[in-house]
N, C-alpha and C positions, 0 to 999 in steps of 0.2 A: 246788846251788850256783848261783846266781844269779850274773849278770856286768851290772853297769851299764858303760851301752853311752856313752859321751859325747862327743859331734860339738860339734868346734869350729870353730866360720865363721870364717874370718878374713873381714873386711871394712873397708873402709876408710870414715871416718865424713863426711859428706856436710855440706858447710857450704850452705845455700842464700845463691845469690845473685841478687840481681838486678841487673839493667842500670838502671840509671837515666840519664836525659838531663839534661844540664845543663843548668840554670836560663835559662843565658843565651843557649839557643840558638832562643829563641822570640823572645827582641831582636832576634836577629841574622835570622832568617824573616821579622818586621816589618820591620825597614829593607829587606829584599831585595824584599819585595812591592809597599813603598811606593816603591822607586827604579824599578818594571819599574811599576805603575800610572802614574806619573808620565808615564815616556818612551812609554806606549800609550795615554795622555791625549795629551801634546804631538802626535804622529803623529797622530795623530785629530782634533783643531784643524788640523794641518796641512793634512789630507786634503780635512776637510770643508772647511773656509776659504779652500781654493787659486782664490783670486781669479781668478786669470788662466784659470782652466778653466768660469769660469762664463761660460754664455752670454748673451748680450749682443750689441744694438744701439744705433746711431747717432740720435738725432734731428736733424732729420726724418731718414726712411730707416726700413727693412723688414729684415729676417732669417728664412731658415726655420730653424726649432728642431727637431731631435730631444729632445724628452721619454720620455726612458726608465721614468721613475717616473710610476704612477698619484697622487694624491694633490693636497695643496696647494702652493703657489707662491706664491712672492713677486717681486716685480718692485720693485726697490731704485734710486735717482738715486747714481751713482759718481760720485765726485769727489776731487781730489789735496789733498794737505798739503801746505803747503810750511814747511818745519821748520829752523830756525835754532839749532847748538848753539853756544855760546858759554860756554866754562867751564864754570860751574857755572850757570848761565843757560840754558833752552831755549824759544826763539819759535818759538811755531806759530804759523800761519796758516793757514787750509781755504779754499781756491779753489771755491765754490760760489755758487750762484744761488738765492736767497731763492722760496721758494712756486713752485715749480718744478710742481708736481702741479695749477697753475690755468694754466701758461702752455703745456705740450703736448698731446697727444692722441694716446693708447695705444689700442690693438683688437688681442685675440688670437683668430686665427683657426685652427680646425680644419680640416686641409691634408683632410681626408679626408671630413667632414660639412659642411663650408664655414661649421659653425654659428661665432658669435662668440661667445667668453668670455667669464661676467659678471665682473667686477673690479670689485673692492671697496675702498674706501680702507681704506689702511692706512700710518700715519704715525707708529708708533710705535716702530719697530724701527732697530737701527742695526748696520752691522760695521765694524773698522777692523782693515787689517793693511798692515803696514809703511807705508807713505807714499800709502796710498789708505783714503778713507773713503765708506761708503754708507749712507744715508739711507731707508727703505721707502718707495713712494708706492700700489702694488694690491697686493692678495690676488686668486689666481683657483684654480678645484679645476680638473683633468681627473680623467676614470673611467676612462681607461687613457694607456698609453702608444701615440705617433703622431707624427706630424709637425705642426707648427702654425708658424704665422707672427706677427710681432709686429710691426707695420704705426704707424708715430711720423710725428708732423707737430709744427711750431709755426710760430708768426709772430713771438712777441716777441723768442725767444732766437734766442743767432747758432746757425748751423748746423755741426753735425758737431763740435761741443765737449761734448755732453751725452752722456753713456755713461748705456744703464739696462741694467743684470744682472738675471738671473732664475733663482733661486736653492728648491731644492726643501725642502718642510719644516724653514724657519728655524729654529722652538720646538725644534722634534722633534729637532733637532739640535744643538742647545743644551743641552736636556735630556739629551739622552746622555751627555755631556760629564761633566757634574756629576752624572748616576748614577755612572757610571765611576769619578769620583774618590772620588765618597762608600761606592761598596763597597770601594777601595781603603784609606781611613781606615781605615771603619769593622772593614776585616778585622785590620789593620795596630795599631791602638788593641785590640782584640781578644785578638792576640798578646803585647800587652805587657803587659795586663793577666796575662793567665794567667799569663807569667814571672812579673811581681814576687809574685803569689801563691802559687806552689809556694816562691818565695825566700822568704819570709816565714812559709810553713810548714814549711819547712826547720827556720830557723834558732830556732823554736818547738818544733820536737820534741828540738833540740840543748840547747835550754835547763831542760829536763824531763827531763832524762835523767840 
């Protein structure tokens, strides 16, 4: 006599699920990345563009420089704004001296090799922030960092009114700038892309079902 033998599982039945992220949280990743790009843009304009920390001499008149960066250098004519807001009106005027780069004389010397600088015209370049603006007049490289001196004469202009700044890899610095923003975008436009897609393939599998 035979005995069938029969095992009951009890078990309980397993719904699979998954997590899914919502749609709109890859909008919300883009604005966050683009509001912290932005404000590590601004800080970085600020950093770099902080006028008042570039160095800088008087014409005529001398300065020794510590150059901490090997590389290229610009040597810029500073000059004021003077800016008139009126309602909805705003006069400016730029307190400058026309061909400025034929009426002084610039030599940058090497504190340590006594050698002089070649400097190169350079008249294309401009900065302007807040109520001061500067105009390019040399380019010169060093191969390292060192002490150097920046040695100004003239005859035609008045004396001790002329500021010229000298300012390390202008482009270069420029250029970071607008990378910075543009991986910012590009990450940002990225993000949003991919949300409205998953949104839209959402509401495609909703519609087929």
């Amino acid at each position: 006599m035979g005995k069938n033998l029969q095992i009951n599982t009890f078990g309980y039945s397993k719904k699979e699920t998954s997590m899914k992220i919502p749609w709109y949280i890859g909008i919300i990743v883009a604005i966050i990345v683009l509001i912290v790009g932005i404000l590590i843009t601004a800080f970085n304009v600020n950093y770099l563009f902080k006028t008042e920390n570039f160095p800088y001499v008087f014409v005529p008149g001398e300065n020794d420089l510590e150059l901490e960066q090997p590389g290229e250098y610009t040597i810029f004519y500073e000059y004021e704004i003077d800016q008139l807001d009126i309602g909805i009106f705003e006069m400016k005027r730029t307190l400058k001296y026309n061909h400025v780069i034929d009426q002084i004389k610039v030599s940058v010397i090497d504190l340590e090799t006594r050698n002089e600088m070649l400097l190169t015209p350079q008249q294309s370049l401009t900065y302007s922030m807040n109520d001061v603006e500067a105009s390019s007049l040399y380019d010169f490289t060093i191969e390292s960092s060192g002490s150097f001196r920046i040695n100004t004469d003239t005859e035609s202009l008045p004396h001790d009114v002329i500021k010229l700044t000298v300012v390390h890899d202008f482009l270069g610095s420029i250029i970071s700038v607008f990378v910075s923003m543009g991986i910012t975008i590009l990450v940002s436009t990225l993000l949003v892309t991919i949300s409205i897609f998953i949104r839209f393939r959402s509401k495609r599998r909703r519609v087929n079902r």
